[in-house]
Residue, then its C-alpha position, 0 to 999 in steps of 0.5 A: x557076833x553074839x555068843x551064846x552063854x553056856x546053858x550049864x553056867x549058871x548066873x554070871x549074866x554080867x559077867x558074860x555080857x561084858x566078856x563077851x562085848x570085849x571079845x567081839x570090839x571091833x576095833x582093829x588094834x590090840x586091846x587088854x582086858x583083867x578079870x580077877x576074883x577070889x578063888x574058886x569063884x569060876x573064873x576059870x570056867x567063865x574064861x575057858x567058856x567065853x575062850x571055847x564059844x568065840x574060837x580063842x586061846x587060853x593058857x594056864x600058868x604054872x608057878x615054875x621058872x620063866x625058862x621054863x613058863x616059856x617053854x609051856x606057852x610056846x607048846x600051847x600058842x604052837x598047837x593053837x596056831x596048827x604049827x608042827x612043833x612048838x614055838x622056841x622063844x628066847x623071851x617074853x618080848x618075843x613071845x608077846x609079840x607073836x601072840x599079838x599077831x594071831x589074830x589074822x581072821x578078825x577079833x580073837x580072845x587070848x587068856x592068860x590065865x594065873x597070871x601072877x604066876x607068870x610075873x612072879x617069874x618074869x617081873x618085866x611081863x607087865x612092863x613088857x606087855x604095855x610097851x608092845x600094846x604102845x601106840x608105836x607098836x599097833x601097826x604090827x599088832x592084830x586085834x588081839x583081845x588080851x585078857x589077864x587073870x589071876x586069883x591074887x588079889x593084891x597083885x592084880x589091884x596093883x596091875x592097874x593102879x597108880x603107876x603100873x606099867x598097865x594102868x590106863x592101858x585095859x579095855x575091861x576091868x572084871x571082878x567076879x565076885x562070890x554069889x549073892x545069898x539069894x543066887x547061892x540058895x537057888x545055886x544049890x538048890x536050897x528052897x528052905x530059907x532057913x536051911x539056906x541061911x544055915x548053910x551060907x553060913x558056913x560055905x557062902x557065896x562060892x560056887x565050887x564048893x558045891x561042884x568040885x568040894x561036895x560034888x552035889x551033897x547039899x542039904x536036904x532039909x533043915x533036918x539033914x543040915x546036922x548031918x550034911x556039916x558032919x559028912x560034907x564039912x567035918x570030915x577030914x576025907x572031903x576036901x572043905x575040910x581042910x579048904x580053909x587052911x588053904x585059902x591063907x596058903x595059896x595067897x602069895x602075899x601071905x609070907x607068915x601064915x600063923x600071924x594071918x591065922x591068929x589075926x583072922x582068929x581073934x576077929x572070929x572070936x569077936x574081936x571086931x576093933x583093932x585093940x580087941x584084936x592086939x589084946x587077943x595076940x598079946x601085941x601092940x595095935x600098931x603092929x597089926x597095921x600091916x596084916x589087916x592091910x594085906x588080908x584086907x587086900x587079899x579079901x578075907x577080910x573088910x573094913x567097915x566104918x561105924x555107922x554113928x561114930x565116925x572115929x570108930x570102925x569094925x574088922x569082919x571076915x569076908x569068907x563064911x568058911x574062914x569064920x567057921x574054921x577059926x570058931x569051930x574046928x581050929x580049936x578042935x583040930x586034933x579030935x576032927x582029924x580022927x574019923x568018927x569024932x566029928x559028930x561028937x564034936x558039932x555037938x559040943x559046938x552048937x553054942x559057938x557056933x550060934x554065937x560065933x558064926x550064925x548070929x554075926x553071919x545073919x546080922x550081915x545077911x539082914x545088912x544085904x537085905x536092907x542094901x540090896x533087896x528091900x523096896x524102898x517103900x520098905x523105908x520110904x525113901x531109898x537106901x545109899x549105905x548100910x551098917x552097923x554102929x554103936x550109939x552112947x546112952x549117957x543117961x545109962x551109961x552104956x551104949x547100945x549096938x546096931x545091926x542095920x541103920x539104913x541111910x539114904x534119901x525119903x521120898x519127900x526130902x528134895x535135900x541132898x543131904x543124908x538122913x537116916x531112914x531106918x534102923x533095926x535088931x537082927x536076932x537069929x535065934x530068938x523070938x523077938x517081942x515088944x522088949x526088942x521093939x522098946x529097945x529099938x525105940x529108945x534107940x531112935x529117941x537118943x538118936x533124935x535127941x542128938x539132931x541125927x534123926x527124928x522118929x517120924x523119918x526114921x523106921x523101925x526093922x525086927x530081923x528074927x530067924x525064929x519068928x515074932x510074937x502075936x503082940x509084936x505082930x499086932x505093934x506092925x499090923x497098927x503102925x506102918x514105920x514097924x517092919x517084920x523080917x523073917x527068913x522068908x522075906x529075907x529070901x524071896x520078899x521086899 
């Protein structure tokens, strides 16, 4: 049986293709599925349309009692079975075992939707939904595709690992992710690569912040982006406004909501090493194990190992939004809240944000470039991880940072061994020159100097959101290894 994508869904080609072969599997057991995701990503929508094109059933979960998370399940299964009145179920096992058995006429998709809800509730539901999908239990099962989902993202990490009463038991293992830079331009239907940098900055890759938060307000041109952050973004009337607040809040794991803030604030203020980070708060570095493991855990935050010092690494903010809350409208809440003061305020705010929010944003979106859609001619060879790293200059006394090094394997290197194929500078709002090629060249021979590359391999990359000069233009038209970006091929080149 094929399914046919909805026209209105936009992207999720992945996604669909495999809900879509578990929906149809053939097999006459029952089978479990988990999609999960950071919210407001589409799950939902994704689920209920995959649910509605094969004939399925979906029920939504509520945070509510387990007597009472009963009682809605049996009205929805009741409804969906044609029965006159609602199932009475005295327990999950019992209301389990029914589902497993609606599948009558042939492979049906049944969704559980916020699932966490449900076994925050009811603990036992995980433990209860591996014993009725045993072997033991198959020959009274139809084949059923089960599929649970949920937004918490610790919770559902935990379903399937270590020893959970699920693991080994699921068929698919969805994430969903937030969309690419490049998809999120084309999904709000950006074509200036400029205005679509700038605005990825502040509401990323996550689709309902254009549908249900905006409702369609999208930029217009890099002359209206001023105007759309004041009326879509600072106005305390729209619902991105307070969006951010709320994405701490709705995370269960969250229990101390202001140390969570204050941890996500000083990473926003520049605070990338976890010492930076407890000297911020004015704590121990110890202390800070726990709420850098559960937001990492949740997704608002990532981890990621120095690209040339192997004991040395950097916290980042996952979500765009939360960045710019922490840096430009926490420290001006009480202005933001009055209406009409909001222009005023991004005004004022236009050094931070530069700063704060798009200059670490376009190092990140230059990193995915290099990762994911540069050519490998681009380096002569092919990328297997990017990063950012610090390199010392003992001779100065200082140390240099990187924003892309670009590691992988050349063309002519039949070793399995990992050399370094580029490294480059990312600078939003400057004109790069030759100073910026000479650093990046200084670079490069302090690196070879260490045995780590040799200039010959390894290539030189300026990012600029604000163009380049003729003598740098020159510098790449003359040597191969020098390669220019800016946000035109940042969007649509290699």
């Amino acid at each position: 049986m094929v399914l046919d994508k909805p026209a209105e869904m936009f992207d999720r080609d992945f996604e669909w293709t495999e809900l879509t072969r578990f929906a149809t599997y053939p097999g006459r057991e029952a089978a479990l599925g988990v999609v999960s995701g950071r919210r407001r990503q589409g799950k939902t929508f994704l689920l209920d349309a995959i649910t509605r094109a094969s004939g399925g059933f979906m029920f939504t979960a509520t945070e509510t009692t387990e007597a009472d998370a009963l009682r809605q399940f049996g009205e929805a299964l009741g409804v969906y079975c044609g029965e006159p009145g609602p199932f009475r179920f005295a327990h999950w096992d019992e209301a389990i075992t029914r589902l497993l058995r609606i599948a009558t006429d042939g492979p049906t998709i049944a969704v559980i939707d916020e699932f966490p809800f449900l076994a925050k509730a009811s603990p036992a539901l995980p433990s209860i939904i591996q014993r009725a999908l045993d072997p033991a239990a198959r020959h009274d099962n139809t084949p059923l595709r089960l599929l649970l989902c949920g937004s918490a993202l610790s919770f559902m990490g935990r379903l399937l690992s270590g020893n959970a009463p699920l693991r080994g038991r699921a068929g698919l293992e969805l994430v969903v992710p937030t969309l690419d830079y490049r998809l999120a331009a084309q999904f709000w239907d950006i074509t200036d690569p400029r205005t679509a940098a700038l605005t990825h900055a502040i509401v990323g890759g996550t689709p309902a912040y254009r549908r249900e938060f905006t409702q369609g307000d999208t930029p217009a041109g890099s002359d209206d982006f001023d105007d759309w952050v004041i009326r879509a973004v600072l106005n305390p009337g729209r619902p991105l406004f307070r969006e951010a607040r709320y994405l701490l809040a709705e995370e269960p794991e969250l229990h101390d909501t202001a140390l969570y803030h204050s941890v996500l604030a000083a990473i926003a203020s520049g605070n990338a090493a976890r010492g930076g980070i407890a000297d911020y708060l004015g704590r121990k570095a110890t202390d800070l194990a726990h709420p850098l493991t559960v937001l990492g855990d949740v997704g608002l935050i990532r981890h990621e190992p120095d690209a040339f010092r192997r004991n040395r690494s950097a916290y980042r903010i996952a979500e765009p939004l939360v960045t710019f809350y922490h840096s430009v409208m926490r420290p001006n809440w009480g202005d933001l809240e009055r209406p009409g003061r909001a222009p005023t305020v991004w005004r004022r705010a236009q050094a931070t944000f530069r700063s704060k929010v798009l200059g670490p944003h376009f190092e990140t979106l230059c990193r995915e470039w290099a990762r994911w859609h540069a050519a490998p001619e681009t380096y002569g060879g092919h990328p297997t991880r990017v990063a950012a790293g610090t390199v010392n200059d003992p001779s100065a006394r200082t140390s240099h940072e990187v924003d892309v090094a670009v590691f992988g394997h050349g063309d002519d290197d039949a070793s399995d061994r990992e050399a370094l194929l580029a490294i480059g500078e990312a600078k939003w709002n400057d004109t790069m020159g030759i100073g910026h090629l000479e650093r990046l060249q200084h670079i490069r021979e302090l690196l070879h100097a260490r045995g780590a590359t040799s200039p010959e391999q390894t290539r030189l990359i300026c990012f600029s959101g604000a163009g380049f000069t003729g003598d740098l233009h020159q510098a790449a038209e003359q040597d191969a290894t020098i390669q220019l970006v800016g946000p035109d091929r940042l969007y649509n080149g290699e």
